[in-house]
C-alpha positions as CSV (number, residue, x, y, z in Angstrom):
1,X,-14.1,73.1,145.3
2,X,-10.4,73.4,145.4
3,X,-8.4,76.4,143.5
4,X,-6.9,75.5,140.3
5,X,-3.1,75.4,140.6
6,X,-1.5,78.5,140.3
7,X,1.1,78.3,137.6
8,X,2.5,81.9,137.1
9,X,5.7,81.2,138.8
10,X,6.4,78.1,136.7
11,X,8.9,80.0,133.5
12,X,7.3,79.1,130.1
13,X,9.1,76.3,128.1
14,X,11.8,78.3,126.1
15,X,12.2,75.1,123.4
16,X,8.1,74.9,123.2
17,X,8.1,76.6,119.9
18,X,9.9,74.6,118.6
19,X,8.6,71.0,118.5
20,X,10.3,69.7,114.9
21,X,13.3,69.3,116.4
22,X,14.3,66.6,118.7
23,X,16.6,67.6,121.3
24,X,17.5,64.2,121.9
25,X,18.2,63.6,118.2
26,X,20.0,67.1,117.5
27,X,22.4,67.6,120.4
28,X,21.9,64.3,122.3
29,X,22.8,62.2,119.0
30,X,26.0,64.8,118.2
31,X,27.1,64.0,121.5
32,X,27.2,60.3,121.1
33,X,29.1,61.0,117.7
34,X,31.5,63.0,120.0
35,X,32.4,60.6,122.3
36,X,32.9,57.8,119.2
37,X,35.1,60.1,117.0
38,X,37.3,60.8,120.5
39,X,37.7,57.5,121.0
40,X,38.2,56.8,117.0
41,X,41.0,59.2,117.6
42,X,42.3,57.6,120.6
43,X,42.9,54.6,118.0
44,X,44.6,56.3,115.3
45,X,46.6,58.0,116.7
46,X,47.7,54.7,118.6
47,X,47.9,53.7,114.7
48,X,50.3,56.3,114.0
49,X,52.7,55.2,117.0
50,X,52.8,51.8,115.7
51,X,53.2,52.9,112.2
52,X,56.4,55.0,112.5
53,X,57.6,52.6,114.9
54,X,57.4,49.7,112.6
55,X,58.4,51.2,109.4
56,X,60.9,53.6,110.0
57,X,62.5,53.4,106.8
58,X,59.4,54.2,105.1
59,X,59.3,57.1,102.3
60,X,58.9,60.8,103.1
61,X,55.9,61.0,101.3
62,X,54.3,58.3,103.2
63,X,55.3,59.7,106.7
64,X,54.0,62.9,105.4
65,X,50.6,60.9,104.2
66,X,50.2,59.8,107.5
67,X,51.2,63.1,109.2
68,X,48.5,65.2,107.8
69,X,45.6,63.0,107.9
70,X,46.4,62.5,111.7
71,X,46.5,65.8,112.5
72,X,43.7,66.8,110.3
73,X,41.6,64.4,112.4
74,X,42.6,65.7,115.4
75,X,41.9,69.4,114.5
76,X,38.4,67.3,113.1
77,X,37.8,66.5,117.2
78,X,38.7,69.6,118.4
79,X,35.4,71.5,115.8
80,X,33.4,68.5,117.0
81,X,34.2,68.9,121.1
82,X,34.0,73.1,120.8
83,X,30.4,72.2,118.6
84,X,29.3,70.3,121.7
85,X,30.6,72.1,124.3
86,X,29.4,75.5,122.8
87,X,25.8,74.4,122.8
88,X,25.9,72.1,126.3
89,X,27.8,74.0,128.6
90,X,28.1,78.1,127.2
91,X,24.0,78.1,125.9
92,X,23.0,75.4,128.8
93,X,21.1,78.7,130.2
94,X,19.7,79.6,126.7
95,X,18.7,76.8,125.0
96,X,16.7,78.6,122.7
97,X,19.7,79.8,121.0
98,X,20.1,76.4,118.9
99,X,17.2,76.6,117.7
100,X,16.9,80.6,116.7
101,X,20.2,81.6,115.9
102,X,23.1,80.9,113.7
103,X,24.9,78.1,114.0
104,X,28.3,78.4,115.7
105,X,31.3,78.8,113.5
106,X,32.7,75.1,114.5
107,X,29.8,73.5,112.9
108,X,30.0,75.4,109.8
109,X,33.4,75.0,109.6
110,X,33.3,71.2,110.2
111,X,32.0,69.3,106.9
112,X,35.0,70.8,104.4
113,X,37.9,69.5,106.9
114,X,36.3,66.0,107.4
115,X,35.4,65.2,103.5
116,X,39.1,66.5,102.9
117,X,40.5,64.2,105.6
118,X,38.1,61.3,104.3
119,X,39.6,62.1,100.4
120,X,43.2,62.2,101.4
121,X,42.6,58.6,103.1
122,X,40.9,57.3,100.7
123,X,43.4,58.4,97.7
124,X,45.7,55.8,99.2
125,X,43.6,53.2,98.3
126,X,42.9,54.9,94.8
127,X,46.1,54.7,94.2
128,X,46.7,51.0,95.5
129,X,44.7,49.8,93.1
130,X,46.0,52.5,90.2
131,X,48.8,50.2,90.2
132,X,48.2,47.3,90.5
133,X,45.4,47.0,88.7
134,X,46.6,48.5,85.2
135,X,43.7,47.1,83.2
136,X,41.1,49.2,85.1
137,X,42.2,52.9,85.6
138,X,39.4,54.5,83.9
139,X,36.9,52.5,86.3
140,X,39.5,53.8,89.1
141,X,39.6,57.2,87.7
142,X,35.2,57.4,87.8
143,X,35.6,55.6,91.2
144,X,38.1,58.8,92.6
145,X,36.1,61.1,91.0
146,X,32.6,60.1,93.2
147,X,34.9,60.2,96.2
148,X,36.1,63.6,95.1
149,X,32.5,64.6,94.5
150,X,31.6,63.9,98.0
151,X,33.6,67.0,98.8
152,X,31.9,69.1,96.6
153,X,29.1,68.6,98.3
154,X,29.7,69.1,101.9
155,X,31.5,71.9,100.8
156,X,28.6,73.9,99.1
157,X,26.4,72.6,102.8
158,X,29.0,73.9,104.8
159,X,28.6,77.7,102.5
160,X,25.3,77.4,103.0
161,X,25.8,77.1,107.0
162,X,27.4,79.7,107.1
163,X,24.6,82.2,105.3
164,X,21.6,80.5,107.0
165,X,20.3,82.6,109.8
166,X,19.2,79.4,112.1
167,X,19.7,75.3,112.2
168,X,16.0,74.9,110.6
169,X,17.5,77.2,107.5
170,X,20.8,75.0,106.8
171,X,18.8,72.0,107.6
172,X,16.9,72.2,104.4
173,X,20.2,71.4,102.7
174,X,20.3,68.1,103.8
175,X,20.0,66.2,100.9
176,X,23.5,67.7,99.9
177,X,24.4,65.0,102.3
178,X,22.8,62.8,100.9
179,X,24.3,63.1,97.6
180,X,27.7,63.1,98.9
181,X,27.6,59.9,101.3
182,X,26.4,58.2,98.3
183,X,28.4,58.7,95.5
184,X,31.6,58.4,97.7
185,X,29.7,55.0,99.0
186,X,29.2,54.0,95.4
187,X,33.3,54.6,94.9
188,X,34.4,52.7,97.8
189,X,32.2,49.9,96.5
190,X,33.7,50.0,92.7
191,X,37.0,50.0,94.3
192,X,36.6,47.0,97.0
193,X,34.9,45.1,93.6
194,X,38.0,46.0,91.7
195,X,40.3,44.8,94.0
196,X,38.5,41.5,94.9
197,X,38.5,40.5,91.1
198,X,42.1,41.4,90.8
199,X,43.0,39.4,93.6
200,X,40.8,36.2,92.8
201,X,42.2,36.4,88.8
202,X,45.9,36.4,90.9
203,X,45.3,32.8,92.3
204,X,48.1,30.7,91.5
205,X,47.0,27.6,92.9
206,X,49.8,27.4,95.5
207,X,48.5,27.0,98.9
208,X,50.6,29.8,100.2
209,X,50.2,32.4,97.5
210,X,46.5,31.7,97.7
211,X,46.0,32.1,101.8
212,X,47.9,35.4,101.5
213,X,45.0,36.3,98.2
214,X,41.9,35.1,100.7
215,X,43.7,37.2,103.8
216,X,43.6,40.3,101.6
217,X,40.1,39.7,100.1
218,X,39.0,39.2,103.8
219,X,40.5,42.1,104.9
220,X,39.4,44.2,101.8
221,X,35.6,43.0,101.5
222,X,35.7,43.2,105.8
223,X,37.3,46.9,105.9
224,X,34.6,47.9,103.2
225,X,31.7,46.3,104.7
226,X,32.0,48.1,107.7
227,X,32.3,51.4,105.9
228,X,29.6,50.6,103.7
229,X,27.1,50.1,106.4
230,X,28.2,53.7,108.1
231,X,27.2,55.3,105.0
232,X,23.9,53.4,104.2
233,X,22.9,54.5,107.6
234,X,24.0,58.0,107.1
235,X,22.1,58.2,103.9
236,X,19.1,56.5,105.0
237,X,18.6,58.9,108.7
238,X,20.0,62.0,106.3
239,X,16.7,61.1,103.8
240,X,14.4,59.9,106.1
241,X,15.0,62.2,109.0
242,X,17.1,65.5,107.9
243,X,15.6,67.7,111.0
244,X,18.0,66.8,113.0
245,X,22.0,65.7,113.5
246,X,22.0,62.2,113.4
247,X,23.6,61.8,110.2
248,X,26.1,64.6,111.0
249,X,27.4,62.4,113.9
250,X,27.8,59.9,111.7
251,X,29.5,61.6,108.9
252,X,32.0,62.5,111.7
253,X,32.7,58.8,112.4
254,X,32.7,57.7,109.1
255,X,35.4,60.1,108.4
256,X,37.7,58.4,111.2
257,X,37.2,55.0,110.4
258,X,38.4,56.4,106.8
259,X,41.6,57.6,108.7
260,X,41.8,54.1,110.8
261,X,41.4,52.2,107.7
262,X,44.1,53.9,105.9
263,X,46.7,53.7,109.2
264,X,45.5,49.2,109.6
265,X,46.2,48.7,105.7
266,X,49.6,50.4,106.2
267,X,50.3,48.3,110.0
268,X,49.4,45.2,108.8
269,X,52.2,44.8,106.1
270,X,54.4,42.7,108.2
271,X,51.5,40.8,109.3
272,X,50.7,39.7,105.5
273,X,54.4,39.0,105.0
274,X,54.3,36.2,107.6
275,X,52.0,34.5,106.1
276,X,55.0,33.9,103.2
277,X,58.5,34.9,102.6
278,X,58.3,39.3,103.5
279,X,60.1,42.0,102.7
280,X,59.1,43.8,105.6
281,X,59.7,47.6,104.5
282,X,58.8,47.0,100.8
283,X,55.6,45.3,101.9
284,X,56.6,42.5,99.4
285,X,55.6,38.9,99.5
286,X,58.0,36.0,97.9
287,X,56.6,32.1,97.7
288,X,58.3,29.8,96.7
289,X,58.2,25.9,96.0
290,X,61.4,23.5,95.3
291,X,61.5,20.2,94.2
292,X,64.7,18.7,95.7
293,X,68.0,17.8,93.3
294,X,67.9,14.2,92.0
295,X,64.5,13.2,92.8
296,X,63.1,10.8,90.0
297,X,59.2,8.5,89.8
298,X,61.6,5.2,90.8
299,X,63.4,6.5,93.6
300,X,60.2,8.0,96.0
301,X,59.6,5.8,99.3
302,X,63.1,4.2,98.5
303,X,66.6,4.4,99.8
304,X,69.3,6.4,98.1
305,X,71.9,4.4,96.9
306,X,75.7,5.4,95.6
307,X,77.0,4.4,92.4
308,X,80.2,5.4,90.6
309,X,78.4,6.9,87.5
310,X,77.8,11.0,87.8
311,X,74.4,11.0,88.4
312,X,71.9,13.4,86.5
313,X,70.8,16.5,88.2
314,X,67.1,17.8,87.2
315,X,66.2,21.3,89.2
316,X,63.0,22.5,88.9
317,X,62.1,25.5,91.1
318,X,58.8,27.4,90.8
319,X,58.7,30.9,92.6
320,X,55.2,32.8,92.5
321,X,55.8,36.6,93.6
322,X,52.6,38.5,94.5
323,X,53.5,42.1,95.3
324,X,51.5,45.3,97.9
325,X,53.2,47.9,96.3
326,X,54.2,50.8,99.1
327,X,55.2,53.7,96.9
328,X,56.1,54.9,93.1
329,X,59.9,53.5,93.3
330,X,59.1,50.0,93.9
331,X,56.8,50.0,90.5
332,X,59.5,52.1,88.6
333,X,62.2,49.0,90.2
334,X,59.6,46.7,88.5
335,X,59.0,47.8,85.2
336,X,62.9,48.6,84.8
337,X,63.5,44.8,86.0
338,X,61.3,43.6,83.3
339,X,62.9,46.0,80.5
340,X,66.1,44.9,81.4
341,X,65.2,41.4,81.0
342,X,62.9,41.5,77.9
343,X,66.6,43.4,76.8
344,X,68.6,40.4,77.6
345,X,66.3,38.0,75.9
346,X,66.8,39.6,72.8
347,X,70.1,39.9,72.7
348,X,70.4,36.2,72.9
C-alpha cells in the first residue's frame, strides 16, 4: 500500500474561512471598474480640452462648472486606483486582511465624492430643462430632488463604512445602494421624458427646425438610455448579489459617464448649429424660410417680363427660432426682448 501524501508543508488556505465572498467578484470585478473609470477619465478630460478650446468665450460660471466636475473625477480615480492598489499589491501577502479587517480609508471615502460629482453633472441638465420647460418645474423640482436623494444615501453607506469593523459588516448596507441608484434612475428618466415632450410639442413643421428637434431627441433619449441601463444593472447585482463589489464598480462608472455626458451636451453645440443657422457661443439656432419679392400663382414656370407700371412687392418671410439656452443672461436677454416688444405694441 502506498503512504498517503504528506500535506503538512502545504500552508492552510488563509481565504478558506471565508467562502461568501467571491474574490473574483470583490476585487477582480473592482478592478475591471478601475480600468473603465481610467479610461472614462482619459475621455473627459479629452472633453475638457475640446471644450475650453471651442468655447472660449464661455461664462465664468460655466468654465468653473466644468472645472470642478473634472477635477473631482479625477480625485474620484485616484480613491478608486489607491482602493485597488492597497488591496492587490500592499496586502497581496495577506489576503486575509480584506476579508477580516476594516476597510481601507479610500473605499470609505469613495461613495460621498462620486454621488456629489454625479449631482453637480446632473444639475446642468436640471437646469436645462428649468428653463426651457417653464410649464413643468414642479415635475423638475421632484425629479432634482430623487437625484439629490441619491446622495443621501451613499452618504449615510459611506458613515457606515467607516464604523464597520470588516467588508461583511458594511456589506449589509447594501440596499442603501439600492435606494439611491434608483431614485436618481427614476429622475434621469422624468427628466429625458420631460424633455422629449417639450421638444416633440416644439415641431414646427419646417424641415430644418424639425431635423435639429429629432437630432436632440436622439441625442437625449440615446445619452439616457445608456445611463439607464448602467443603473438597472447596478440595482439589479446591488439586490440580487450585495456580497460583493460588483455594483460598486459600477457606481464608479456610472458616475463618469455622468461627467462625459455633461462635457458631450456642452461640445456638441456647434455641431447642432450646423444643422441650421448657429450662434456658435450662444448655442443658438436661427431657421429661416423666404419666399422671394414679386413671386405671384401666374408667374411660376414662366419668364419675367418688364413693364413700365411699378410693380407690386408682396414679402412674406417666416423665421422659426428654437433656442439651447447656455446660461442665465441669455434667458434674462429673452424675456427683456419680449417686454420690450409687448411695450411697443401698446404704445401703438
Amino acid at each position: 500500500m502506498s503512504a498517503a501524501p504528506n500535506d503538512a508543508g502545504v500552508p492552510a488556505d488563509p481565504v478558506a474561512g471565508f467562502p461568501q465572498i467571491s474574490v473574483d467578484n470583490s476585487l477582480g470585478a473592482w478592478l475591471l471598474g478601475v480600468a473603465a473609470s481610467l479610461l472614462l477619465n482619459g475621455i473627459l478630460i479629452h472633453q475638457m480640452y475640446h471644450y475650453f478650446s471651442l468655447y472660449p468665450k464661455d461664462r465664468l460660471l460655466l468654465k468653473t462648472w466644468v472645472s470642478v466636475v473634472v477635477v473631482l473625477e479625477t480625485f474620484i480615480s485616484v480613491l478608486i486606483l489607491h482602493t485597488a492598489y492597497f488591496y492587490l499589491i500592499n496586502m497581496y501577502w495577506n489576503p486575509a486582511y480584506f476579508f477580516i479587517s476594516p476597510t481601507v480609508w479610500s473605499l470609505n471615502v469613495l461613495p460621498i465624492p462620486g454621488t456629489i460629482a454625479a449631482l453637480i453633472s446632473q444639475t446642468f441638465f436640471v437646469r436645462r430643462v428649468w428653463l426651457i420647460a417653464p410649464k413643468f418645474k414642479v415635475v423638475v423640482g421632484a425629479a432634482f430632488c430623487l437625484i439629490a436623494g441619491n446622495v443621501v444615501c451613499f452618504t449615510v453607506l459611506s458613515v457606515k463604512m467607516f464604523k464597520a469593523a470588516g467588508i461583511l459588516d458594511w456589506l449589509k448596507f447594501s440596499w442603501l445602494a439600492s435606494v439611491g441608484s434608483s431614485i436618481q434612475m427614476g429622475g434621469d428618466i422624468i427628466l429625458t421624458l420631460v424633455l422629449i415632450y417639450v421638444l416633440r410639442k416644439s415641431r414646427t413643421g419646417m424641415n430644418k427646425t424639425d431635423s435639429m428637434l429629432d437630432v436632440l431627441i436622439a441625442y437625449a433619449v440615446s445619452t439616457g438610455a445608456i445611463n439607464c441601463v448602467v443603473h438597472i444593472l447596478n440595482v439589479v447585482f446591488s439586490i440580487v448579489w450585495p456580497d460583493n463589489l460588483i455594483y460598486a464598480a459600477l457606481s464608479c462608472i456610472l458616475t463618469k459617464l455622468y461627467a462625459n455626458t455633461f462635457l458631450v451636451a456642452l461640445n456638441t453645440r456647434k455641431f447642432l448649429g450646423g444643422i441650421g443657422n448657429s450662434d456658435e457661443q450662444t448655442g443658438s439656432y436661427k431657421f429661416s424660410a423666404n419666399i422671394p419679392r414679386g413671386l405671384s400663382d401666374n408667374r411660376i414656370n414662366r419668364p419675367l417680363t418688364t413693364t413700365n407700371t411699378t410693380p407690386t412687392t408682396i414679402e412674406l418671410k417666416v423665421v422659426t427660432e428654437t433656442q439651447m439656452i447656455a446660461d442665465d443672461d441669455e434667458l434674462d436677454q429673452m424675456r427683456t426682448k419680449r417686454s420690450l416688444g409687448d411695450h411697443s405694441r401698446s404704445m401703438a
